[in-house]
C-alpha positions in Angstrom: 0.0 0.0 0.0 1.1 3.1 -1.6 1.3 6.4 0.7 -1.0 8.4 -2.2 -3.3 5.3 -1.8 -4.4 5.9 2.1 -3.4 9.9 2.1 -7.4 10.3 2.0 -8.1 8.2 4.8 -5.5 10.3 7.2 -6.7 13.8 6.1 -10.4 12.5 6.9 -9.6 11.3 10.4 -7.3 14.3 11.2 -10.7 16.3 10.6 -12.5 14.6 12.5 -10.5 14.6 15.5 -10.1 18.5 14.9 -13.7 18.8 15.3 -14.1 16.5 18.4 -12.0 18.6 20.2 -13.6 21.6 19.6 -17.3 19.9 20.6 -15.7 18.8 23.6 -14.0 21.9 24.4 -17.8 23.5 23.8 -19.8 21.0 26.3 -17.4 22.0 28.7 -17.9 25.4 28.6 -21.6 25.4 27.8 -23.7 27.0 30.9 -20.4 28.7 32.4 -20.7 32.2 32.7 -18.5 34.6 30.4 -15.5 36.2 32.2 -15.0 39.5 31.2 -12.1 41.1 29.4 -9.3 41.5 32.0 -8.8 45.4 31.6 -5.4 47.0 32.6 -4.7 49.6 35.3 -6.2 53.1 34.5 -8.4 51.9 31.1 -11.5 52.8 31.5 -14.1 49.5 31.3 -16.7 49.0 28.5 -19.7 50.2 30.2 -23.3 51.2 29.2 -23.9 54.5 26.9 -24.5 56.7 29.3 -22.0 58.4 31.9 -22.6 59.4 35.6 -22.2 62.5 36.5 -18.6 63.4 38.2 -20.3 64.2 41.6 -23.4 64.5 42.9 -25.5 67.9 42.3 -26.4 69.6 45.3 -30.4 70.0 44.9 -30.9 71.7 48.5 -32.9 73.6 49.3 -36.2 71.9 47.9 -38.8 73.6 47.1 -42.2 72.4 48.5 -44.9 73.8 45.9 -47.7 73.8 48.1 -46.5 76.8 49.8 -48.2 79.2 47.6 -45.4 82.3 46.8 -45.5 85.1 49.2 -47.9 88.6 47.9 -45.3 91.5 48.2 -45.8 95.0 47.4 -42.1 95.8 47.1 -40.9 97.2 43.4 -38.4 94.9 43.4 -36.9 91.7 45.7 -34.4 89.0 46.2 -34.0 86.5 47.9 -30.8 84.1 47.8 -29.3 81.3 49.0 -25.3 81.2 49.6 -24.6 77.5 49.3 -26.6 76.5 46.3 -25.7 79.6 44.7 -29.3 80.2 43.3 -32.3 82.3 44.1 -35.3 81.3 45.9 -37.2 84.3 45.1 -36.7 86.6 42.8 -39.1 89.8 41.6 -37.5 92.9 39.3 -34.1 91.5 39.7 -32.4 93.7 37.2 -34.9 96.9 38.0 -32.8 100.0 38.4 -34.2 101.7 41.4 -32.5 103.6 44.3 -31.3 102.0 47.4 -31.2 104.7 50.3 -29.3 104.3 52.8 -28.4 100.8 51.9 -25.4 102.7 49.8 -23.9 103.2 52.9 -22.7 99.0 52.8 -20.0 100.2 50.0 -19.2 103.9 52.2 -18.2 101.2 55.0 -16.0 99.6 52.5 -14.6 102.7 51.1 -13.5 103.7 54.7 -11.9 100.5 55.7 -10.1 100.3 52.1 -8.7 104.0 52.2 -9.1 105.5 56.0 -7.8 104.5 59.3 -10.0 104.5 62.1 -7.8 104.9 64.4 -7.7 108.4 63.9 -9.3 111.6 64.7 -12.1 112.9 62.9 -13.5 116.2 62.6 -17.3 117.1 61.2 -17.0 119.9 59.8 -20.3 122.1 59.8 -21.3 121.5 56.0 -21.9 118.0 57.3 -23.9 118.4 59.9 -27.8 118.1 59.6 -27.1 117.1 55.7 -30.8 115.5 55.3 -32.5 118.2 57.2 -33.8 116.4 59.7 -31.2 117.1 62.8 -27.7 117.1 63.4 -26.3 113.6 64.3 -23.1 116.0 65.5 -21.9 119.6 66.5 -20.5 121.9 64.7 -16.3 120.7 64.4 -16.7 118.0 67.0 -14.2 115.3 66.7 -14.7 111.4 67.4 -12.7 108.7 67.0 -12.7 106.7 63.5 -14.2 103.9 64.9 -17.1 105.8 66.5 -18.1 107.5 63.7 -18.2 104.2 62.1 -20.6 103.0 64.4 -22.9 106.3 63.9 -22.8 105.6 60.0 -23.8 101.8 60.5 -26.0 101.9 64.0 -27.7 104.9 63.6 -27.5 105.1 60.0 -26.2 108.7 60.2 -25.7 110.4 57.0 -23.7 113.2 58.8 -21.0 110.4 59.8 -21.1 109.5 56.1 -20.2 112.8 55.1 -18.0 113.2 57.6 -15.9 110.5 56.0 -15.9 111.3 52.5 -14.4 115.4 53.6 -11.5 113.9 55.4 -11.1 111.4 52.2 -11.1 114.2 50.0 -8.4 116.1 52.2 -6.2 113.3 51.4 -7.0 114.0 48.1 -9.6 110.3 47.8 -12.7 111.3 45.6 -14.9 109.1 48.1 -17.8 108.4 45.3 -15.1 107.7 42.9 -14.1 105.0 44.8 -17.3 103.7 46.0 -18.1 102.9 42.2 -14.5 101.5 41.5 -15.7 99.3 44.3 -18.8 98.2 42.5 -17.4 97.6 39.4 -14.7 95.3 41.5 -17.8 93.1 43.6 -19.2 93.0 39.8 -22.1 95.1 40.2 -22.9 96.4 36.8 -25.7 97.5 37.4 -25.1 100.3 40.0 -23.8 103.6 40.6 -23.6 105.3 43.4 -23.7 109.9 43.6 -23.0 110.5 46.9 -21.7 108.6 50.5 -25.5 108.8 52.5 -27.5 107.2 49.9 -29.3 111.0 49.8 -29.1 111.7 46.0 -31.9 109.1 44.9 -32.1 110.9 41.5 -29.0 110.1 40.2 -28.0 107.0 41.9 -29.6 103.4 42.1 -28.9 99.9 41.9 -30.5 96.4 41.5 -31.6 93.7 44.1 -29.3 91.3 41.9 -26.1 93.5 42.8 -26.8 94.4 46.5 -26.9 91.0 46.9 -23.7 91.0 45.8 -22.8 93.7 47.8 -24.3 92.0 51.1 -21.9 88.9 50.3 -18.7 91.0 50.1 -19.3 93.2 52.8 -20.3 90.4 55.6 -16.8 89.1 55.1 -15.8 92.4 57.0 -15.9 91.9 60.8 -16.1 95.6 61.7 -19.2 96.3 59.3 -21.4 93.1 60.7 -20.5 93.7 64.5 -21.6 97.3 63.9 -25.0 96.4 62.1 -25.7 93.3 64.9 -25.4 96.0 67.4 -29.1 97.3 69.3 -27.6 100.4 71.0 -24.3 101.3 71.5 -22.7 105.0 73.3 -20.3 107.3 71.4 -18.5 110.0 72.9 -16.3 113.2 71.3 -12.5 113.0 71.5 -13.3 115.9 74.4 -15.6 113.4 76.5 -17.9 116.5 76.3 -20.4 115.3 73.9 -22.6 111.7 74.5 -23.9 110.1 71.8 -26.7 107.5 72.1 -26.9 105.4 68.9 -30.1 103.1 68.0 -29.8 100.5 65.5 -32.7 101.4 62.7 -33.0 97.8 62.0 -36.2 96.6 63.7 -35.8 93.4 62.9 -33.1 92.9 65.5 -34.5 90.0 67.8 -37.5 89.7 66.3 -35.8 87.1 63.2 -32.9 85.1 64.5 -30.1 84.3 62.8 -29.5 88.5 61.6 -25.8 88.5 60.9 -25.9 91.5 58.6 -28.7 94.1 58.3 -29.1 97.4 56.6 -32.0 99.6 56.4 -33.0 102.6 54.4 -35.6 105.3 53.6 -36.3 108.1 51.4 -39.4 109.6 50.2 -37.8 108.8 46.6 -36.8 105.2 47.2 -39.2 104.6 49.7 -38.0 101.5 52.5 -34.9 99.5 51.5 -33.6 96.7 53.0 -30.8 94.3 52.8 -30.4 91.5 55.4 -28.3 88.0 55.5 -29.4 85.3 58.2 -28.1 81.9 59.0 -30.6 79.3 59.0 -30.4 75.1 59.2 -28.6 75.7 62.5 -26.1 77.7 61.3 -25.4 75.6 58.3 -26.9 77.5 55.5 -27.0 81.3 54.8 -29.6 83.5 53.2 -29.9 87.0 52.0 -32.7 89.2 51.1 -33.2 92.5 49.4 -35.9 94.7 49.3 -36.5 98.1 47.4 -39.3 100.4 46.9 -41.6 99.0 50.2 -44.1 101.1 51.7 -42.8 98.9 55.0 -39.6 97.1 54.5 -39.2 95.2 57.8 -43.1 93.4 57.2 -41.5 92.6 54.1 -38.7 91.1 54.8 -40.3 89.2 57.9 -42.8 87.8 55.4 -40.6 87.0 53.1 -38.2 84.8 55.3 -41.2 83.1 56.6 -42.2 81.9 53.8 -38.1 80.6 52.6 -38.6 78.6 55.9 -41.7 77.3 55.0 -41.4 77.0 51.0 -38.3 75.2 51.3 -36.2 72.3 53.4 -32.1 72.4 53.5 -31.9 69.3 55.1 
């Protein structure tokens, strides 16, 4: 027998045996799970089309939509919440309107940037009685920086305000210059300020969206929220001639807790303004709000963190 005779017969069996294998090797593996593809350090494994987000969104506060929306009368209002970064209320928010005494957030700033309190002050009588309704001060009396401070924030005294912007200009500091270089710096483009009280409502204003920028910045500074959180407070001239008994104008003092910045103001222009920033969820969240053009800004601003409480849940 010839190899070219039986070459047929060993081709034929080598198939066959090829292909028993591979039905053996199948039986074995048939109902065993598929491993997946061993993937190397730092390679990203075949997953579903779709990605998850790289952390989770913070979706606090919640709003509860039962609580119907608060009725204000205010022209315009704000209400924001620091952590989430987003309002909770918002009516008029780019509205131009003026802010009263309100303006005198950014003088505070203005004085710590460019003055020392340390020093000596002098009112000068040009200051004195500026909105016509009494003198804060007499005529050349001199008080410390840091009690006239206190008079400008307390009291809300335009005459301290004033005060502050002559001895800026005798160092040769154009006060309202710098009050809107400040603005433009906190990024509030929608403001300008005309004078240091918050007096000239014709020519100045602002927006609740920027004061509550302004708020923000300027409850970083110790010396401006220890002065608005305090209910009365005694000033005296340099002499130790002249008592001064200061009364903070914000009523809302004790009556909403939480206040760690408040500002008030009122003219017959811009009617009540107000600008206040709370800590709420046991001191774990912070709110602001901003009212302008209120024929009573402290019911306002009362109802209006009611309702935040009640509207919404941080926790």
């Amino acid at each position: 027998m010839n190899l070219k005779s039986i070459l047929p017969t060993i081709v034929l069996g080598s198939l066959l045996l090829v292909a028993g294998f591979f039905v053996s090797l199948m039986e074995i593996r048939k109902g065993q799970p598929v491993q997946p593809t061993p993937v190397r350090n730092n390679e990203a494994r075949p997953g579903p089309a779709f990605l998850l987000p790289v952390s989770e969104t913070n979706y606090l506060p919640v709003r509860d939509f039962n609580v119907p929306e608060p009725v204000l009368e205010a022209k315009a209002v704000a209400l924001f919440d620091i952590r989430s970064g987003r309002f909770l209320y918002i009516k008029n928010p780019n509205r131009r309107l003026p802010t009263a005494s309100i303006t005198k957030l950014m003088s505070a700033l203005v004085v710590l940037d460019n003055l020392n309190l340390r020093d000596v002050f002098t009112v000068p009588a040009e200051d004195i009685n500026v909105d016509g309704k009494g003198a804060d001060f007499y005529k050349n009396e001199q008080l410390l920086g840091t009690d006239l401070f206190k008079a400008m924030l307390i009291k809300s005294s335009n005459d301290a305000a004033l005060a502050f912007a002559t001895a800026a200009q005798k160092e040769g500091i154009d006060f309202v210059a710098k009050m809107n270089e400040k603005a433009q710096v906190i990024g509030m483009a929608n403001t300008k300020f005309a004078d240091p009280a918050g007096l000239n409502d014709q020519d100045a204003f602002s927006t609740v969206s920027d004061l509550v920028k302004l708020v923000r910045y300027a409850a970083r500074y110790d010396l401006i929220s220890q002065a608005l959180m305090t209910g009365s407070a005694t000033v005296t001239s340099v002499d130790g001639r002249t008592v001064h008994n200061l009364v903070n104008t914000n009523q809302l003092l004790g009556r909403i807790p939480g206040i760690v910045l408040g500002k008030t103001g009122y003219t017959d222009n811009a009617l009540g303004t107000m600008a206040l920033e709370i800590v709420i969820n046991d001191g774990h969240d912070t709110i602001i709000s901003v009212i302008l053009g209120a024929k009573d800004r402290f019911s306002e601003t009362e109802k209006l963190i009611q309702w935040s409480k009640a509207a919404y849940r941080w926790q």
